[in-house]
KOLLOMAR-889965 format. One record per residue (C-alpha): x, y, z; chain; residue in one letter. Coordinates in pm, whole numbers, plus 50000, padded with zeros to 5 digits. Layout:
BEGIN
NODE    px    py    pz unit code
NODE     X     Y     Z    A    A
...
END
This chain:
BEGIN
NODE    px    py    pz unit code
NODE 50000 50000 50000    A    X
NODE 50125 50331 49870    A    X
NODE 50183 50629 50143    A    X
NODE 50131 50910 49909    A    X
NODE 49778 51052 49969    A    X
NODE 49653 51213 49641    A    X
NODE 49534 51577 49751    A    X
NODE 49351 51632 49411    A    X
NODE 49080 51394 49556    A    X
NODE 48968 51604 49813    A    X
NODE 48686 51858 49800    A    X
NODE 48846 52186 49839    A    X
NODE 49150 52133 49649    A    X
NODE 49335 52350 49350    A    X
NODE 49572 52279 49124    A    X
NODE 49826 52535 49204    A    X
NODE 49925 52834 48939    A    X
NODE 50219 52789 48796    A    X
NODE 50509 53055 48910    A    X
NODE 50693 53098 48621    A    X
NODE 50956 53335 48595    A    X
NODE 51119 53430 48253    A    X
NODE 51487 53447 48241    A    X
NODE 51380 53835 48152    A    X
NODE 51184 53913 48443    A    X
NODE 51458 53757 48686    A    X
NODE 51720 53959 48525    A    X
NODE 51530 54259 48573    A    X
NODE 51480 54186 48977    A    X
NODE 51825 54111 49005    A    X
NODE 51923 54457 48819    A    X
NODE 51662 54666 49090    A    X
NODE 51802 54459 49418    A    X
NODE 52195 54550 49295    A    X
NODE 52086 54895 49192    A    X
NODE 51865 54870 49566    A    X
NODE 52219 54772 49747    A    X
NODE 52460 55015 49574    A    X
NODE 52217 55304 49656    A    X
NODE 52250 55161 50050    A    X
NODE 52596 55130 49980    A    X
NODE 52656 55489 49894    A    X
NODE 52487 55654 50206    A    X
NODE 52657 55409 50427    A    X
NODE 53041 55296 50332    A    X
NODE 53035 55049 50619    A    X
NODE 52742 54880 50497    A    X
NODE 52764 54608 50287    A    X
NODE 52494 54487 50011    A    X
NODE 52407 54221 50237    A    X
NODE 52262 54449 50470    A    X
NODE 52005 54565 50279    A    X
NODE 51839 54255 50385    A    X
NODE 51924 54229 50740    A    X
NODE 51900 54580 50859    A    X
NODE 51528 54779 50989    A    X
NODE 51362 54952 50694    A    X
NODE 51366 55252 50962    A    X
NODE 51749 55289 50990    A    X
NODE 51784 55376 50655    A    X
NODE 51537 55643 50673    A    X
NODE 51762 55775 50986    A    X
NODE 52001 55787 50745    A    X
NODE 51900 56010 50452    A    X
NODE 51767 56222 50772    A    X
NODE 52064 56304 50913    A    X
NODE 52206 56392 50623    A    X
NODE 51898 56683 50615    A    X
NODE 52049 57017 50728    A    X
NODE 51943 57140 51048    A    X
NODE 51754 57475 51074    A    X
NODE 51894 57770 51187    A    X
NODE 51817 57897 51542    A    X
NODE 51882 58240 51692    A    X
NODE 52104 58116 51961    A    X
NODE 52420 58344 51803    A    X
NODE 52192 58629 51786    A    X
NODE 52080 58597 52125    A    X
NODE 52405 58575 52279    A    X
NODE 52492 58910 52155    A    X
NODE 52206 59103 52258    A    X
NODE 52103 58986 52584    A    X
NODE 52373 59135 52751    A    X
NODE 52211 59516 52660    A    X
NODE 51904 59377 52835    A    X
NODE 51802 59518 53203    A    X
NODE 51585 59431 53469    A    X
NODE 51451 59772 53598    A    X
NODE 51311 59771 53949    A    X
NODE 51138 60023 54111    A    X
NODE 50963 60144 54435    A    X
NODE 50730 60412 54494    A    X
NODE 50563 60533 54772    A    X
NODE 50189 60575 54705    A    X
NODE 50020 60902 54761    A    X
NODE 49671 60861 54782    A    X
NODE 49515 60578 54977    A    X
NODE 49276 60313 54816    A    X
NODE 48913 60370 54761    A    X
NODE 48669 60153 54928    A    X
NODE 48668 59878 54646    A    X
NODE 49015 59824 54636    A    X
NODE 49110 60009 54344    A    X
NODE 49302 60308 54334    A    X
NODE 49418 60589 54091    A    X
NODE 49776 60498 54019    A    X
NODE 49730 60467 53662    A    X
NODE 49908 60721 53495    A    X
NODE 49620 60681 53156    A    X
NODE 49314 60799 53056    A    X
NODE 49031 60575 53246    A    X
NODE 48908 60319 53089    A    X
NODE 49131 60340 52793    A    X
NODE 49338 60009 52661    A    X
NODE 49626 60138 52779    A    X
NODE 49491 60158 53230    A    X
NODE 49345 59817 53116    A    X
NODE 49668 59696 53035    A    X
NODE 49843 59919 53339    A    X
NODE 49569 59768 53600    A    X
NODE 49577 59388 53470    A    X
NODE 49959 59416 53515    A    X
NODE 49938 59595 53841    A    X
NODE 50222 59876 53737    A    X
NODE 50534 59877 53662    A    X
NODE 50629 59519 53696    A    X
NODE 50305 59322 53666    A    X
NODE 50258 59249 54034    A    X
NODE 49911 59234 54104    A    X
NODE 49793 59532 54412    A    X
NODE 49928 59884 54370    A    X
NODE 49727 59861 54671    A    X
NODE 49721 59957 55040    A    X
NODE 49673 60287 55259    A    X
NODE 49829 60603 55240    A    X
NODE 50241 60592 55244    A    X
NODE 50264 60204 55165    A    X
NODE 50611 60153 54943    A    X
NODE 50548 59980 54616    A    X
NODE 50788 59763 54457    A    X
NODE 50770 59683 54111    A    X
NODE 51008 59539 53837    A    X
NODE 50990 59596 53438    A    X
NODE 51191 59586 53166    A    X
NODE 51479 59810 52984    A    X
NODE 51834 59823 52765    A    X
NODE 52124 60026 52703    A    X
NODE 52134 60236 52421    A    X
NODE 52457 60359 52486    A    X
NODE 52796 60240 52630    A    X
NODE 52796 60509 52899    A    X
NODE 52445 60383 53114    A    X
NODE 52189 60582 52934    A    X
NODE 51918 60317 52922    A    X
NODE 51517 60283 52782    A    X
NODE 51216 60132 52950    A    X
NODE 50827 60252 52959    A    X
NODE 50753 60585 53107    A    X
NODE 50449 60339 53322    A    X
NODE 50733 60143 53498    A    X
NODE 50930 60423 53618    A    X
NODE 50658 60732 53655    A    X
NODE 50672 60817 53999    A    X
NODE 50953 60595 54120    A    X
NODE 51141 60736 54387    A    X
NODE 51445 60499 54363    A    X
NODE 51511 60317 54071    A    X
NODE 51798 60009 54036    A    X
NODE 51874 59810 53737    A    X
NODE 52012 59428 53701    A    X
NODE 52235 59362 53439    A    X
NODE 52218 58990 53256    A    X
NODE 52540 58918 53454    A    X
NODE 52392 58976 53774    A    X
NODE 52538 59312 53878    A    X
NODE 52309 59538 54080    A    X
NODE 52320 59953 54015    A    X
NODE 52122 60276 54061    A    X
NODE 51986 60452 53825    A    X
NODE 51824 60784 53817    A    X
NODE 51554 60884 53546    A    X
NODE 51651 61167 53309    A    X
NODE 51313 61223 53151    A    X
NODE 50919 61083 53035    A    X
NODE 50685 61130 52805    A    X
NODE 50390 60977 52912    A    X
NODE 50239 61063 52553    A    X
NODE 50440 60769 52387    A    X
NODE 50518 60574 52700    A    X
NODE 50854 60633 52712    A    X
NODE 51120 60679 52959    A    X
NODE 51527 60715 52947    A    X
NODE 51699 60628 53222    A    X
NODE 52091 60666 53303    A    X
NODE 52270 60376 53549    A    X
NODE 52553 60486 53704    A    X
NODE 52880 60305 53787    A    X
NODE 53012 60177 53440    A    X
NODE 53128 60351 53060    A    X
NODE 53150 60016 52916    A    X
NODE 52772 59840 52940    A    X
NODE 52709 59685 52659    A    X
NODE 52482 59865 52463    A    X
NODE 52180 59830 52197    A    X
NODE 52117 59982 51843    A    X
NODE 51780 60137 51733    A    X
NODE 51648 59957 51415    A    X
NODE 51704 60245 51099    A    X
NODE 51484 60029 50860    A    X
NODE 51128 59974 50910    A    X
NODE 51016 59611 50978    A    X
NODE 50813 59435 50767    A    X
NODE 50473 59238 50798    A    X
NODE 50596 58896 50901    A    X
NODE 50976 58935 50987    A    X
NODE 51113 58738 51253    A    X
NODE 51109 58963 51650    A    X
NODE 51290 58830 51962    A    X
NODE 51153 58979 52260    A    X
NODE 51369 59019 52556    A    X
NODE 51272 59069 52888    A    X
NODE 51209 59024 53248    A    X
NODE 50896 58822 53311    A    X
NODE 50734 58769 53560    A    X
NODE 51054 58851 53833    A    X
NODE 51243 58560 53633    A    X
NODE 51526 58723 53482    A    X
NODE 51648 58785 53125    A    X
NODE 51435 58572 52916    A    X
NODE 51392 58534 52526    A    X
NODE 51092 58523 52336    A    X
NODE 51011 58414 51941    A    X
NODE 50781 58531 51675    A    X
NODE 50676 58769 51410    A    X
NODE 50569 59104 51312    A    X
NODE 50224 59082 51283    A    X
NODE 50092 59391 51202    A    X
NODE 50244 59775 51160    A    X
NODE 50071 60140 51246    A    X
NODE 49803 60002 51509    A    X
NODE 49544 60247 51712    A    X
NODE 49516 60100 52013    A    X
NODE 49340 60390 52164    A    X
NODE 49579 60529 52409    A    X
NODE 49624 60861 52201    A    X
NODE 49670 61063 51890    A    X
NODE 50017 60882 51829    A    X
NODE 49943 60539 51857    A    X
NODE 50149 60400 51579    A    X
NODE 50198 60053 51712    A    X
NODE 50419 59718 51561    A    X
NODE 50208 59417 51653    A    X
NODE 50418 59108 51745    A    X
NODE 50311 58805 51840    A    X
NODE 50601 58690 52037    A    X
NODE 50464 58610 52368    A    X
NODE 50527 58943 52574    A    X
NODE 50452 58856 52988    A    X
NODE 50408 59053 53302    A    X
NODE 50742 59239 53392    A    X
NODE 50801 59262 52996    A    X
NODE 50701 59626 52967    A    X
NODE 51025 59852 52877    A    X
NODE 51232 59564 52752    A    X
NODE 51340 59545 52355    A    X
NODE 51185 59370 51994    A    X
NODE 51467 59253 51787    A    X
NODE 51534 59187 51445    A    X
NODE 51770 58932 51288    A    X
NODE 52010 59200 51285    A    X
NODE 52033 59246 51617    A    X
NODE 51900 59537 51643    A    X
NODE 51585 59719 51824    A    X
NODE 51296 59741 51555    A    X
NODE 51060 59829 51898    A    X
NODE 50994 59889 52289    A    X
NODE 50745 59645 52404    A    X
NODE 50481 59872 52616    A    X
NODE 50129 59685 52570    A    X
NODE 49957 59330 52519    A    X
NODE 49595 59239 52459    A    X
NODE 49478 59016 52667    A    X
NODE 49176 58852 52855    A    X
NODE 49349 58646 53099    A    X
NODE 49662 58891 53181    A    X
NODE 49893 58638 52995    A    X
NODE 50027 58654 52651    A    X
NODE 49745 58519 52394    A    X
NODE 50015 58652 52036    A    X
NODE 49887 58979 52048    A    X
NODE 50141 59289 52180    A    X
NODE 50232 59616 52086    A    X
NODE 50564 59781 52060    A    X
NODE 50673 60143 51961    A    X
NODE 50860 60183 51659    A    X
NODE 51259 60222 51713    A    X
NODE 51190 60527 51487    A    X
NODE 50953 60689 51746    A    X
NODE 51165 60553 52017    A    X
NODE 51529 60756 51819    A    X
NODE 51313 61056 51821    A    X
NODE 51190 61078 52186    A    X
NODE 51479 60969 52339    A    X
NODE 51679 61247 52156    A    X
NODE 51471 61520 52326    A    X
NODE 51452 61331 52655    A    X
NODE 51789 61317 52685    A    X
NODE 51869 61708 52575    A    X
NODE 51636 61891 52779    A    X
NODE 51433 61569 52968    A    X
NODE 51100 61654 52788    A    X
NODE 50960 61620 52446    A    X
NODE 50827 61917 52273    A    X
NODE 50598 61860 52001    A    X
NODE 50419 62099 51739    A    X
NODE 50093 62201 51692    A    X
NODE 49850 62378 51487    A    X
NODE 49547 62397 51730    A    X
NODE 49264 62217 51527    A    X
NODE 48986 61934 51640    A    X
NODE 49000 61683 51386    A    X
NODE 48844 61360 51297    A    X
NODE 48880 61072 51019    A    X
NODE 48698 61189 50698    A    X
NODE 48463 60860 50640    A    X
NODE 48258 60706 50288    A    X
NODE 47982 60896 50422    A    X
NODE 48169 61238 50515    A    X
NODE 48373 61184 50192    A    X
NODE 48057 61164 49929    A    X
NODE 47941 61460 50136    A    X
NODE 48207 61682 50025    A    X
NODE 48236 61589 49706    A    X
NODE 48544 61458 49772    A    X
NODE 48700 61120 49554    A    X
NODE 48893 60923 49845    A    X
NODE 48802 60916 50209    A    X
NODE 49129 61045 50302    A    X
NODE 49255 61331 50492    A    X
NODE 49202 61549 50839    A    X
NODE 48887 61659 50882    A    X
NODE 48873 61994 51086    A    X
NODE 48600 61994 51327    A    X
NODE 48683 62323 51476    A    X
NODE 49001 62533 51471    A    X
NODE 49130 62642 51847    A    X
NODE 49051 63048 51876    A    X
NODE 49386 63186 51831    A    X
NODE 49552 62873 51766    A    X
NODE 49798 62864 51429    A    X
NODE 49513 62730 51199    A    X
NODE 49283 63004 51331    A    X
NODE 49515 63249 51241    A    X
NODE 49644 63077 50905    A    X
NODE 49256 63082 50786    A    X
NODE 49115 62737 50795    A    X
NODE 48771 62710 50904    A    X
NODE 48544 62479 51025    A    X
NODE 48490 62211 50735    A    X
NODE 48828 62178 50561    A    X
NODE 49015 61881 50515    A    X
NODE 49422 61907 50514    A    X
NODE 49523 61691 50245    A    X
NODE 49908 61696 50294    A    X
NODE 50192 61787 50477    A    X
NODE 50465 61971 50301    A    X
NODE 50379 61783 50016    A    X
NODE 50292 61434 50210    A    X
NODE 49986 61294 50145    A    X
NODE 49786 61283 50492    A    X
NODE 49582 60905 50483    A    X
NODE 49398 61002 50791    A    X
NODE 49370 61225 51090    A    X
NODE 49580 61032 51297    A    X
NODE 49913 61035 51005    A    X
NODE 49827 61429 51071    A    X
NODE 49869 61412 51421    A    X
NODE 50170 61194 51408    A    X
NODE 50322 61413 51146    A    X
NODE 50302 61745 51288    A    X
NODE 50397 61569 51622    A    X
NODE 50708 61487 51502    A    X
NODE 50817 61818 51411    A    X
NODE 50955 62056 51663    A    X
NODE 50754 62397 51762    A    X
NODE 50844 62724 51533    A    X
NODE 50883 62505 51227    A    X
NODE 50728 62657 50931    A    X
NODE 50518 62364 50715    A    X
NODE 50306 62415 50404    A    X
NODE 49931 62255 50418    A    X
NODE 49729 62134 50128    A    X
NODE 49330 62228 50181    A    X
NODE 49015 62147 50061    A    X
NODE 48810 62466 50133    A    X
NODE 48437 62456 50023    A    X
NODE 48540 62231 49730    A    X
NODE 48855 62414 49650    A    X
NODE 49224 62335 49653    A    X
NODE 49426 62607 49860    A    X
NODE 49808 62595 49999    A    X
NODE 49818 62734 50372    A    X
NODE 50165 62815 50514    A    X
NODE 50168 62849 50895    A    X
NODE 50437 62860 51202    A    X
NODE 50401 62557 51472    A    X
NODE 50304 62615 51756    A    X
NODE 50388 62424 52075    A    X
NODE 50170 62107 52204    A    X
NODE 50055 62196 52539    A    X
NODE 50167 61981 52819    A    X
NODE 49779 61926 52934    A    X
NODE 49445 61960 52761    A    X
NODE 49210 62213 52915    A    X
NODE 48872 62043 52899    A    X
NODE 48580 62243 52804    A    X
NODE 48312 62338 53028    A    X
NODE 47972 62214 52884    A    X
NODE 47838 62564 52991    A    X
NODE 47653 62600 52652    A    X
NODE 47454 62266 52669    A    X
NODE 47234 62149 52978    A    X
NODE 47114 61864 52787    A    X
NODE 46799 62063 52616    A    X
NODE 46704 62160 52975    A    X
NODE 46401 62377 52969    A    X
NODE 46321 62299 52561    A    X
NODE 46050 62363 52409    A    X
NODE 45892 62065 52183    A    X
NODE 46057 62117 51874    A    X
NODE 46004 62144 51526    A    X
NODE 46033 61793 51333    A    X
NODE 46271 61728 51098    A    X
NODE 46108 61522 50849    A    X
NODE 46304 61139 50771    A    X
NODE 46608 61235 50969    A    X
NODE 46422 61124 51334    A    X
NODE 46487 61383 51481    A    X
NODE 46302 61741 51638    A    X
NODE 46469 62042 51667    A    X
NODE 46433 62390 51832    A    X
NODE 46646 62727 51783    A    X
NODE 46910 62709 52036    A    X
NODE 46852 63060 52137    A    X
NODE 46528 62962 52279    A    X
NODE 46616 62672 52487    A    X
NODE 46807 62715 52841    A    X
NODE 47173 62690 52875    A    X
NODE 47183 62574 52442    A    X
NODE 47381 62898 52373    A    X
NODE 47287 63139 52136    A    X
NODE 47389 62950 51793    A    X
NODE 47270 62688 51582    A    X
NODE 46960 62429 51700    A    X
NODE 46948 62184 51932    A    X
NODE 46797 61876 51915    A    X
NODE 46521 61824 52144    A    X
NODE 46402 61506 52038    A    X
NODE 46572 61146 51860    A    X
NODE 46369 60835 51709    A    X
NODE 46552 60548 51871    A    X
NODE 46495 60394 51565    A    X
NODE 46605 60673 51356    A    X
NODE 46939 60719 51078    A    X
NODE 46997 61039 51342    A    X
NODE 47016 60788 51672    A    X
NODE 47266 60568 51432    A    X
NODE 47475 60815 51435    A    X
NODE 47496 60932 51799    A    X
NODE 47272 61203 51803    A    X
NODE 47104 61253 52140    A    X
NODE 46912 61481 52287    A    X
NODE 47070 61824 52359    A    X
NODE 47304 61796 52091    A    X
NODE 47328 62180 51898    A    X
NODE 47357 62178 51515    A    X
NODE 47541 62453 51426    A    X
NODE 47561 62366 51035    A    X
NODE 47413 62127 50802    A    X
NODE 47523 62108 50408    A    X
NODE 47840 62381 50501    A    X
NODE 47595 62691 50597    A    X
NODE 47485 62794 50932    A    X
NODE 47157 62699 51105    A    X
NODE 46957 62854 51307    A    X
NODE 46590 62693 51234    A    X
NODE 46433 62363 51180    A    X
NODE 46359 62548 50841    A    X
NODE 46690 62634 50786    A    X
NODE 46817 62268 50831    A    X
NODE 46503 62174 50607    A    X
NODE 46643 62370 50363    A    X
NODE 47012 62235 50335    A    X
NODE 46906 61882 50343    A    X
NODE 46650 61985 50035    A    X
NODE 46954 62097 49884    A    X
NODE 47220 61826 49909    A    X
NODE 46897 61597 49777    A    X
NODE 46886 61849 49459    A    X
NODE 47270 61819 49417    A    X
NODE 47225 61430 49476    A    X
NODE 47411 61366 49747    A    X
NODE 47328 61010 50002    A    X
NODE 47393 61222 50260    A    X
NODE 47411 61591 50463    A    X
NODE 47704 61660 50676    A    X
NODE 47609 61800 50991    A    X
NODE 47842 61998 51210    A    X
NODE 47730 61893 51616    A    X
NODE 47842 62043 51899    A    X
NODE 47815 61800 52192    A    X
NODE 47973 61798 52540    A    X
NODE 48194 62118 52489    A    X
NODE 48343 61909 52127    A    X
NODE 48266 61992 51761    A    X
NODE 48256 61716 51562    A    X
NODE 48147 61611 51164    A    X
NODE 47890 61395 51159    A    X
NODE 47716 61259 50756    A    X
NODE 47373 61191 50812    A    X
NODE 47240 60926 50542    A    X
NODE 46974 61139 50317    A    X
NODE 46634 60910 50265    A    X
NODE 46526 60895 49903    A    X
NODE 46184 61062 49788    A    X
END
């Protein structure tokens, strides 16, 4: 009896496929696993053919990837600025004692504004949370600063040092040394400093070139108490309005910028100091990407002025303006919303005397083009009091060329008494003033109005007029560039911007002791 067992008897068997290989096809495998083994061969000169069977798939991937070059880190840039870098400490005695609810006016900003948000969240010069406690307590606070010069004189935020009555630095090696501030200019938030006891700290350069919209920024500072620390990221935005003043002209960087960073310096690749780090948004208190720093070319021109006569004088032409909108633009006639809009010249001031009015719209600057009321602000800011600059106008729909002297920025703004306005106190009803939503009464005939213009005695809630701010005791003084005294009078401008097709009437409103522009949306029919 036979021991082979024949398998094609059973149920579920197959005659296998025949594997045939053609002496073609087996000389092409051969030629892929040589060309397969010299290519190993030639990464590795220790490796033999052989191993391209016996070695992990993975470690030839290691291979070609350490053969990939490395990327570049800013270790050797680091290393020579951080030594310009200063931990600024302060302490100040507080003057006035806390109000009931724990809070206090130490803030050296406007209330409310971004920048005494910022300023309370990071509790003052260094962050600390308080500025807090009764009358006389010393304050101790720590911020940020550098050297911009071999001989001690030094940068930081006016916030971390207003006030201070002693004031030490920490260099990045340690070394403890006094420091005494030379001026502020709470305008710009910015402070120079000099530290005595050395001619040979290293030392900072301010940025000449403007940075660009997503170039690499260190940030270097003192968070939170911990000493020098270094921070990556990029420019994220240029010429922000935060809404701490007329010069807001802010980098945005999105570095992470901490409590106790306030003072210290933005750096380039270059090395060099494209900003001061003064401001972060922030819900929490922490860094969410979003901080502001001041321009090294703001920062070159402070500084200079600070450290001649320890103030900063600025120029001035004594005008209220505002941003010339769509709405104020089609208004006017004018092509571009662009420009200063002049919402009242200061009696006496240099535009006073120079002859612009009420109404105009300052195009340029010595041949600049102005983009908006703030540009205007900056510019003439920048230039120093006595300096003689040309203005381009639009005047009633006319191109003029005014030439004027600065003046000099007053330290403080005297705030107008609302002596003319008692909030339509003492009105009378009102004449309507049909599809604007709003009644209206000669101000001459309503209590404490004044004795020009109308004031409005009435606004529909629902009207284009509450859209755009109008409330009751508001005074008109013109609507359509002329002078009203009437609801007939303004009945009659609007009628006549709707002849001349205009979508809208500019109105000129005097509210809380301010003159302001305001382009009221004309309905059709």
């Amino acid at each position: 009896m036979s021991d082979r067992i024949d398998l094609s008897n059973l149920p579920s068997y197959r005659q296998p496929r025949r594997s045939v290989f053609s002496a073609r096809r087996f000389a092409l495998m051969a030629s892929v696993v040589a060309g397969l083994g010299a290519a190993v061969y030639g990464f590795s000169p220790s490796t033999s053919p052989a191993d391209l069977f016996s070695s992990p798939a993975h470690a030839q991937v290691n291979n070609e990837v350490r053969k990939v070059e490395r990327p570049i880190g800013f270790a050797d840039i680091v290393e020579r600025v951080k030594p310009s870098v200063i931990s600024v400490k302060v302490n100040i005695k507080e003057k006035t004692a806390s109000n009931d609810d724990g809070d206090d006016s130490s803030s050296p900003f406007q209330p409310g504004s971004p920048m005494e948000r910022f300023f309370r969240r990071f509790g003052g010069p260094d962050g600390f949370p308080g500025m807090k406690g009764g009358r006389g307590r010393v304050v101790q606070g720590q911020g940020s600063g550098f050297f911009i010069s071999a001989d001690g004189f030094a940068v930081t935020n006016n916030h971390v040092v207003d006030g201070a009555d002693k004031v030490e630095v920490t260099t990045d090696d340690g070394k403890t040394y006094t420091a005494k501030v030379i001026g502020t200019d709470q305008r710009t938030d910015l402070a120079l400093i000099k530290v005595e006891g050395s001619s040979s700290f290293p030392f900072a350069k301010l940025a000449d070139a403007k940075p660009r919209i997503g170039d690499w920024v260190l940030a270097v500072g003192n968070p939170f108490g911990l000493g020098g620390t270094v921070t990556a990221g990029i420019v994220s935005a240029s010429g922000r309005d935060i809404g701490n003043g007329p010069y807001d002209d802010f980098i945005q960087i999105d570095a992470p910028v901490n409590k106790g960073n306030s003072g210290g310096p933005a750096f380039d690749t270059n090395g060099e100091v494209m900003g001061v780090n003064t401001a972060i948004y922030s819900p929490s208190g922490g860094s969410v990407g979003i901080a502001f720093s001041i321009p090294a070319s703001t920062v070159k021109s402070v500084v200079a002025q600070l450290k001649d006569k320890g103030s900063v004088s600025r120029g001035w032409i004594g005008v209220q303006i505002q941003p010339v909108t769509s709405d104020i633009a089609d208004s006017l006639g004018m092509k571009k919303a662009e420009g200063a809009l002049v919402a009242e010249p200061q009696a006496n001031g240099p535009a006073a005397k120079a002859g612009i009015e009420s109404g105009d719209v300052i195009t340029a600057v010595n041949g600049e083009t102005v983009k908006d009321a703030r540009e205007l602000a900056r510019t003439i800011g920048g230039m120093a009091p006595g300096a003689t600059v040309k203005l381009n106008v639009l005047h009633k729909g006319q191109d003029k060329v005014v030439n004027m002297t600065l003046g000099q920025l007053p330290n403080t703004v005297e705030a107008k008494a609302d002596n003319d306005n008692d909030s339509g106190k003492g009105a009378s009803k009102g004449t309507d003033v049909p599809k604007l939503g709003m009644t209206v009464a000669p101000a001459n005939s309503v209590a404490g109005a004044g004795k020009e213009g109308v004031v409005v005695t009435e606004v529909d809630p629902k009207s284009a007029a509450a859209e755009r701010g109008f409330k009751e005791g508001d005074v008109i003084l013109e609507v359509g560039g002329k002078s009203v005294a009437t609801a007939g009078d303004v009945r009659e401008a609007i009628n006549t911007a709707r002849t001349d097709n205009k979508n809208s009437v500019l109105m000129r409103v005097k509210s809380g002791g301010q003159s302001r522009f305001v382009a009221v949306p004309l309905a059709k029919g």
